[in-house]
N, C-alpha and C positions, 0 to 999 in steps of 0.2 A: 504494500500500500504506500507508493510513494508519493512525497508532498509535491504539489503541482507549483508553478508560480502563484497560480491566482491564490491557496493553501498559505501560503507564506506569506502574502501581503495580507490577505482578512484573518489569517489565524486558523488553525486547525477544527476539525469540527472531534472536538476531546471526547466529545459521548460516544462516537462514534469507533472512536480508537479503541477507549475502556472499555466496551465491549466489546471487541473483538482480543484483547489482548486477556479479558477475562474470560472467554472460550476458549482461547490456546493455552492457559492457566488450569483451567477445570479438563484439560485433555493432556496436561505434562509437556506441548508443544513447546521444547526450547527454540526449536530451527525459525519459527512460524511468531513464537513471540519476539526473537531480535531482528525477522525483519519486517513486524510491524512498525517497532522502534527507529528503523533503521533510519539515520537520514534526518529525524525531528531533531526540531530544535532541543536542548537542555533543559528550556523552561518547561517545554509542553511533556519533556521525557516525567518530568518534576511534579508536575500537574495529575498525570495520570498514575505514578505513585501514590500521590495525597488522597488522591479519590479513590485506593484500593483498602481493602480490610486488611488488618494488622498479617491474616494467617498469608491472603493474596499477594500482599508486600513482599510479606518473606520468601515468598517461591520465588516469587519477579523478580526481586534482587538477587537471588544463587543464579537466577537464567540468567543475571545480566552479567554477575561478574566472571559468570563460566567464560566469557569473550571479555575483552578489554573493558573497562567499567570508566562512563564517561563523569571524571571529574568536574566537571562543569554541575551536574547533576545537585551536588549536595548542596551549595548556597542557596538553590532555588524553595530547596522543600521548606514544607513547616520543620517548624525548630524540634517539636514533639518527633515529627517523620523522621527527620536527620538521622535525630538520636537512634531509631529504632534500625534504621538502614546502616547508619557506623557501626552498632553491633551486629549487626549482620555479615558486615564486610570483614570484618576483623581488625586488627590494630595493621597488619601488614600492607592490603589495601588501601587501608584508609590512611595510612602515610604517606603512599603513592599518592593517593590525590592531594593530599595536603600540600604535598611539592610541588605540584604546579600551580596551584591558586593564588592567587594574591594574596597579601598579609592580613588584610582585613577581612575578606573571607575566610580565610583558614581560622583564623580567630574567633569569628561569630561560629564557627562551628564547634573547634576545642573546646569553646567558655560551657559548653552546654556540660564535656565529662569532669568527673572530681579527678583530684588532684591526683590519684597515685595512675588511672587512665591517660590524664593528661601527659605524664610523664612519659608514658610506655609510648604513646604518639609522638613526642618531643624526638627521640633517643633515633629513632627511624627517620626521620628526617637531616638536611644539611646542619654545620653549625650555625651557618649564616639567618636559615630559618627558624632556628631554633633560637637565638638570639632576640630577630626580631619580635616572632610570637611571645617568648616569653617576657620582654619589654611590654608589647600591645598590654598583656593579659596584669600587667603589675598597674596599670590604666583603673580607674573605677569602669565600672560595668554603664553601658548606655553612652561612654564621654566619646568624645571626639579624639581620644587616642587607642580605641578600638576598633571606628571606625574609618581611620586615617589607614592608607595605603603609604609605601616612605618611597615607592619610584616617583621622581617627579624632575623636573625640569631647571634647573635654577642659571642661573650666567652672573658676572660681576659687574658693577654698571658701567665700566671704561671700554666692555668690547663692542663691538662693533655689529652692525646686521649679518653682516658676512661672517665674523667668526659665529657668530648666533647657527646659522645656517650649516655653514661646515660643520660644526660641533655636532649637529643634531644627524646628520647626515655619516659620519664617522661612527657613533656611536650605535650598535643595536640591541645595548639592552635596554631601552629605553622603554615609558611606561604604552600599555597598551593603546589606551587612552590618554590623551592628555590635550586642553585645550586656551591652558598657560604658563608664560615661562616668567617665574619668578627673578627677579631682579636680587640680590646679596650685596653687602658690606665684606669688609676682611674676616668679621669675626660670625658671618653666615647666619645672619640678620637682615630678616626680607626686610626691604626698602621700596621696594616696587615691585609691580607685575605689570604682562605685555599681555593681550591675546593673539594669541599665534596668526590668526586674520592678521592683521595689523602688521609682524613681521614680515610675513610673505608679501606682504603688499608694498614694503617698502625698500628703498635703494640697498645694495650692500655695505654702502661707505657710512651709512645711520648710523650715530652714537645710539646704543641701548638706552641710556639715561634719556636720549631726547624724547625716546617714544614709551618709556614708564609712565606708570601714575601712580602717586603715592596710596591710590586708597586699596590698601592689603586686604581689606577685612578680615585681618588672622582670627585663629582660635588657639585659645589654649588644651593643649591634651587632658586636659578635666573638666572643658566645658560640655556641658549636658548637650545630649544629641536632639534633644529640641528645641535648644537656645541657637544650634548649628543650623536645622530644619528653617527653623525661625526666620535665622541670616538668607541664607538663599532664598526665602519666597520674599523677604522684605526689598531686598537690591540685587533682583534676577543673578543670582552666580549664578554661573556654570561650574567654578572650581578653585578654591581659596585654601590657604597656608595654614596648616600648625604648626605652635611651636612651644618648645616646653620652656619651663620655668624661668630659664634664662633671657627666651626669648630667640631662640637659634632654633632656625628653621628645621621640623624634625620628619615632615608628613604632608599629604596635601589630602581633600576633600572633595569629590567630584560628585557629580551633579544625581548619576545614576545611583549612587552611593545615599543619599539623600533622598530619590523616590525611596526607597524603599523605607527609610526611617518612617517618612510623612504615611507609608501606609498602614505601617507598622503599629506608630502608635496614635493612628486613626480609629485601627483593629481595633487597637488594646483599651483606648478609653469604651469605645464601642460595648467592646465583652464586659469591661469590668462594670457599666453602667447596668446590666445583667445580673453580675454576679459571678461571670464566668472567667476565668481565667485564660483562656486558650482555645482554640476554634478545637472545640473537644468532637468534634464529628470525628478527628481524623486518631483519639488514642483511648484506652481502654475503659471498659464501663465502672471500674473499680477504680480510676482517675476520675474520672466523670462525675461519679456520685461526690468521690472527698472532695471536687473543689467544687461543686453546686449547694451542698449540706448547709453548710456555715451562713449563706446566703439566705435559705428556706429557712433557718432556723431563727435567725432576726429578724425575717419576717414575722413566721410567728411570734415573737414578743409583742412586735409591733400591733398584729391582730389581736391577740390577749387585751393589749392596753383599748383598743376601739370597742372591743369586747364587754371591757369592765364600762366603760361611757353607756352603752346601750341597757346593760343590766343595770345601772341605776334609776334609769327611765323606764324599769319595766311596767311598773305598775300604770304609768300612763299613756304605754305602748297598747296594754290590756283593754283599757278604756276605749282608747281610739283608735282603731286595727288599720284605719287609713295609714297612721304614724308608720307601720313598719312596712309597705306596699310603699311611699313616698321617699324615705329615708335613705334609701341607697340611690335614687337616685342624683340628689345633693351631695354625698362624699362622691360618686363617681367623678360627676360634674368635677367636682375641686381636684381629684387626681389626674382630670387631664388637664386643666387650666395649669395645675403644678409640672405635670410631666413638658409642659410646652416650654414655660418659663426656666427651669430648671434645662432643658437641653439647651437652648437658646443660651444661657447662664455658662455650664460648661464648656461649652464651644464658643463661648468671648473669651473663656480664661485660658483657652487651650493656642489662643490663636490671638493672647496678649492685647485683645481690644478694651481691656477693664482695669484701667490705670488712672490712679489717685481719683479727679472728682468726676472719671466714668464711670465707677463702680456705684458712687452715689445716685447718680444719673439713672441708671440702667435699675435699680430697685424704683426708682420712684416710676419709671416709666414702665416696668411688669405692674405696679402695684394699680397704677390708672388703667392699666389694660383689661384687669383682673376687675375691675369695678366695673368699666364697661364694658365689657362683658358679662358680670354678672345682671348687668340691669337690663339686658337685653333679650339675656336668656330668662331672667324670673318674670319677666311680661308673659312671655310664650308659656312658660311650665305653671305659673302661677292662673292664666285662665284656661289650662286643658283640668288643673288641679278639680278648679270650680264645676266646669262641665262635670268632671266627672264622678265629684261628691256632693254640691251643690253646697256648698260649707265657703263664704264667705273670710272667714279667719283664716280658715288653715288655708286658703288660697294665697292670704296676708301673708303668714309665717313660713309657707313652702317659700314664696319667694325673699321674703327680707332673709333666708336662711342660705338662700341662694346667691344673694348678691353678696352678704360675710364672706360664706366659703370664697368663692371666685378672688373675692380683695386677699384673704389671707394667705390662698393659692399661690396668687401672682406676687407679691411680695417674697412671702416663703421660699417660692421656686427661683430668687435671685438674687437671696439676700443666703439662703444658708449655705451655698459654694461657694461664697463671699468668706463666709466665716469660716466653713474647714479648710479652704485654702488659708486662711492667716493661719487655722491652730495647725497647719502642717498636715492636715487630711487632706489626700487626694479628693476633689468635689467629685471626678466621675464615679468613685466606688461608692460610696458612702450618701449624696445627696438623695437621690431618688427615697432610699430605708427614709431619714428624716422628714421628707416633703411628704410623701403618702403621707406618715404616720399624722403629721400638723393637719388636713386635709381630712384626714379620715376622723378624729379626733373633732377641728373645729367643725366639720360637717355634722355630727351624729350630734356634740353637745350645741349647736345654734340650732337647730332645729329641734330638737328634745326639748331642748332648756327650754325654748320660746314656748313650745306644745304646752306645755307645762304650765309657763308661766303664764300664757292667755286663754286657753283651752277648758281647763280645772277649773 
């Protein structure tokens, strides 16, 4: 099944493959599965692993390394998958590919084993990569010296276009990619950069220095990888310098290096606002349950507490059997008025738009949203109430019960990621448990309370 051109520009059709690759799987086909494989891209080989069952994985991967096993492969999977596919491989294997990949891949895959695995993968490898990776890995996790690659480009600022040229021309271990050359001092200290456009386009006799520009936009090898993310969506890089403590150029960051962050922990706030840790479609049900459990289980507190609010109004729930037919509908209301503000909330924090008097800003403007909209919606629910009990009051109290939740909603949902980001709580993991709970809470007791207090 080979990829056509038209295949390659729109993308493979992956359902297409996975089945078929999981019939030569359920038939033992080694000859028939590598060459369905044959020929795909890396990614899509990566793709079609992710989407097999753990037991399907493990055949796939003895068929694949029974032939040359394409190191390109591991960077692509999920991180969960990798793991399962490097022990599969063995440490001898999987040192082979480690030798060919880049440092910051090779890295993002290591960090996954402990420490005395990591070793046995070091030891199989060059000193040189050994070196580097275990430099990368003394990096905090997530920073910009894990995800720094150290091939890069640099020149001093006295030479000229033409040695620039020569230089790069002479040399071929140069980085795969790469789409600027850094500018250095004596003591290898960027000072500038070029985009290699710019080069090419310009005479041989060009001082370097004439066609720098000072603005480096370095990082340091401990700056967070989405302080880094951050940097390139805010002043379009394509590929910017690290450099460590002293300041001496040690690494550079490249563009492709960064989708994958920005998707990464798009994912990640994603799952975590779940509760989920990891796209657990692709790892075991006994992972699955421990990292969902914790999650189900704060909820339930949180239901207990909505729980005890309703059991004190029982006795005027009893009375007015309307009350409990009505009553869910106002906390629902308020947990999507919260779910809307609270996403909206997360994703300004995530993406640095809620700084100093926009954070002020941004509560006061969910909390007038949350009112108009509750006034708009307790018109509507407040005379379907009426039609349909003929009850005058509690058509009152369904709605003023209405427009509360809705204000406390929308406030709630932009003011509490506000606050677990100051106390150092991640807002994606954690807001949503708090927002429900104020929600479900201010819904059951303004509506009970009022029943109560006009009703009786």
């Amino acid at each position: 099944m080979a990829q056509t051109a038209e295949q390659i520009d729109d993308g493979i059709d992956t359902d297409l493959y996975l089945a078929s690759v999981q019939d030569a799987l359920e038939q033992d086909d080694v000859d028939t599965v590598n060459q369905l494989v044959e020929g795909l891209h890396a990614a899509d080989k990566a793709d079609i692993i992710n989407q097999l069952s753990p037991q399907e994985r493990e055949l796939f991967t003895h068929m694949l390394s029974a032939e040359q096993f394409d190191h390109a492969i591991l960077p692509e999977l999920h991180p969960d998958v990798a793991e399962q596919v490097m022990e599969i491989l063995g440490p001898d294997v999987c040192a082979e590919a480690l030798s060919q990949l880049e440092t910051d891949d090779a890295v993002q895959l290591i960090e996954e084993w402990d420490e005395e695995e990591q070793q046995d993968l070091l030891r199989a490898v060059t000193a040189q990569q050994r070196s580097e990776i275990t430099e990368s890995l003394s990096y905090p996790e997530d920073s910009a010296g894990r995800l720094m690659t150290r091939k890069l480009v640099c020149v001093p600022h006295y030479w000229t276009v033409g040695n620039t040229i020569d230089y790069l021309r002479a040399h071929q271990d140069l980085p795969e990619n790469f789409y600027v050359v850094y500018v250095t001092d004596p003591k290898f200290h960027p000072v500038g950069r070029i985009p290699l456009g710019r080069i090419m386009q310009s005479s041989r006799d060009v001082l370097i220095s004439d066609l720098s520009t000072s603005e480096n936009y370095t990082v340091n090898t401990d700056t967070d990888q989405e302080d880094v993310a951050h940097l390139f969506t805010k002043y379009a890089l394509v590929e910017t310098a690290v450099v460590n403590q002293e300041g001496r150029l040690v690494g550079t960051i490249t563009v492709d290096d960064v989708v994958h962050v920005i998707h990464e922990e798009e994912g990640e706030d994603y799952l975590r606002a779940g509760g989920v840790k990891s796209q657990d479609i692709s790892i075991s049900v006994q992972q699955t349950v421990k990292q969902r459990f914790p999650w189900l289980f704060i909820n339930l507190l949180t239901a207990v507490l909505a729980s005890v609010v309703i059991g004190a109004y029982a006795d005027t729930i009893e009375q007015f059997v309307a009350l409990a037919v009505l009553m869910p509908i106002v906390a629902s209301m308020g947990g999507n008025a919260g779910t809307q503000s609270v996403t909206v909330a997360v994703r300004a924090l995530a993406t640095r738009q809620l700084r100093g008097g926009r954070a002020l800003y941004a509560i006061k403007k969910e909390l007038i949203i949350g009112l108009l909209n509750g006034l708009l919606l307790a018109m509507l629910m407040s005379f379907g109430a009426f039609l349909l009990y003929q009850d005058g009051m509690l058509a009152v109290i369904f709605g003023a019960a209405t427009i509360l939740t809705m204000t406390i909603a929308g406030f709630s949902g932009a003011a509490i990621p506000l606050l677990l980001q100051r106390l150092g709580v991640d807002p994606a993991v954690s807001s949503g448990v708090f927002v429900t709970t104020v929600t479900d809470v201010i819904g059951f007791l303004s509506f009970l309370g009022l029943a109560a207090l006009l009703l009786l």
